[in-house]
Every structure is written in C-alpha cells, then in structure tokens.
C-alpha positions in Angstrom: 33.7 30.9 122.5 32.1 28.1 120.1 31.3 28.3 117.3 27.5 27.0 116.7 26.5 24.5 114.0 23.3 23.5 112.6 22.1 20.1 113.6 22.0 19.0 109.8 26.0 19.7 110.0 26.4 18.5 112.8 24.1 15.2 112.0 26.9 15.3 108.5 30.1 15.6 110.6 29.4 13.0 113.0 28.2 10.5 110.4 31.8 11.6 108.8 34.0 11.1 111.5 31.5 8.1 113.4 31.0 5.8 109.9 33.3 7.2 106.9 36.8 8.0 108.5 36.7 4.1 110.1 35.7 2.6 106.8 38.2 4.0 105.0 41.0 3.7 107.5 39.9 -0.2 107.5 39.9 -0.5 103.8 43.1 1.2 103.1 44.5 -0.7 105.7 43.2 -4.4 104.9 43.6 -3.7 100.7 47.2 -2.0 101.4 48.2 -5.3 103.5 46.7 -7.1 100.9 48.1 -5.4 97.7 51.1 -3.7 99.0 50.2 -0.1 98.9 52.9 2.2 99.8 52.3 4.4 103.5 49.9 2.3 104.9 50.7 3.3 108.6 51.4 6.4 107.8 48.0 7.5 106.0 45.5 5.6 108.3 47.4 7.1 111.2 46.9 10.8 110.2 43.1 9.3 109.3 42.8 8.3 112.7 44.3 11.5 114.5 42.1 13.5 112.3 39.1 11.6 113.2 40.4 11.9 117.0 40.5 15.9 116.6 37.4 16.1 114.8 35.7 13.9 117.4 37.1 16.4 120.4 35.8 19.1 118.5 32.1 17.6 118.3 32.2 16.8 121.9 33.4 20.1 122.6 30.7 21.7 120.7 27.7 19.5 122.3 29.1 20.0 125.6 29.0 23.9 124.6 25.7 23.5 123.0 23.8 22.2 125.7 25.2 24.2 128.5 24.1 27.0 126.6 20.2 26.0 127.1 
C-alpha cells in the first residue's frame, strides 16, 4: 500500500530530485575537479543513487495514484 502525497509535496519532491540533486551533483563535481575536494566520486555517487531511489519512489507513487482513480 502507498502512501498518498499532496500535489504541493509532490510538485516539492520532484522539483528536488528533477532540478536540485543534478545541480549540486554537477557543481560538486566540476568545483571538486577544479579545486581538489576530497570524495568527489564518492559523494555525487550516493547523490545520484539517492536521486535514483527517490525518483522510483515518485514513479511508484503516480503509477499508484492514478490507478487509484
């Protein structure tokens, strides 16, 4: 069983893991290329999987929500 979301949360998540989890995965990884930051591929690839799970999850929960109507 899903658990149903508003569309203003789910508007919020999906501008999350769509725009903001991307951008920031870019810009760590460019400026840590860049500048030499320590982890690079280890934090924008737990980013990425995270964006990846929350992205199923969204899926899931449209497919639910609309098969539901």
């Amino acid at each position: 069983m899903a658990m149903k979301i508003t569309n203003k949360a789910y508007d919020a998540i999906k501008w999350i893991v769509v725009i903001v989890i991307p951008a920031v995965i870019t810009l760590y990884s460019t400026l840590g290329g860049i500048w030499g930051f320590s982890y690079v591929q280890e934090i924008t690839g737990t980013l990425a999987a995270i964006d990846v799970f929350l992205g199923v999850i969204m899926k899931y929960n449209f497919t639910y929500y609309f098969s539901d109507q």
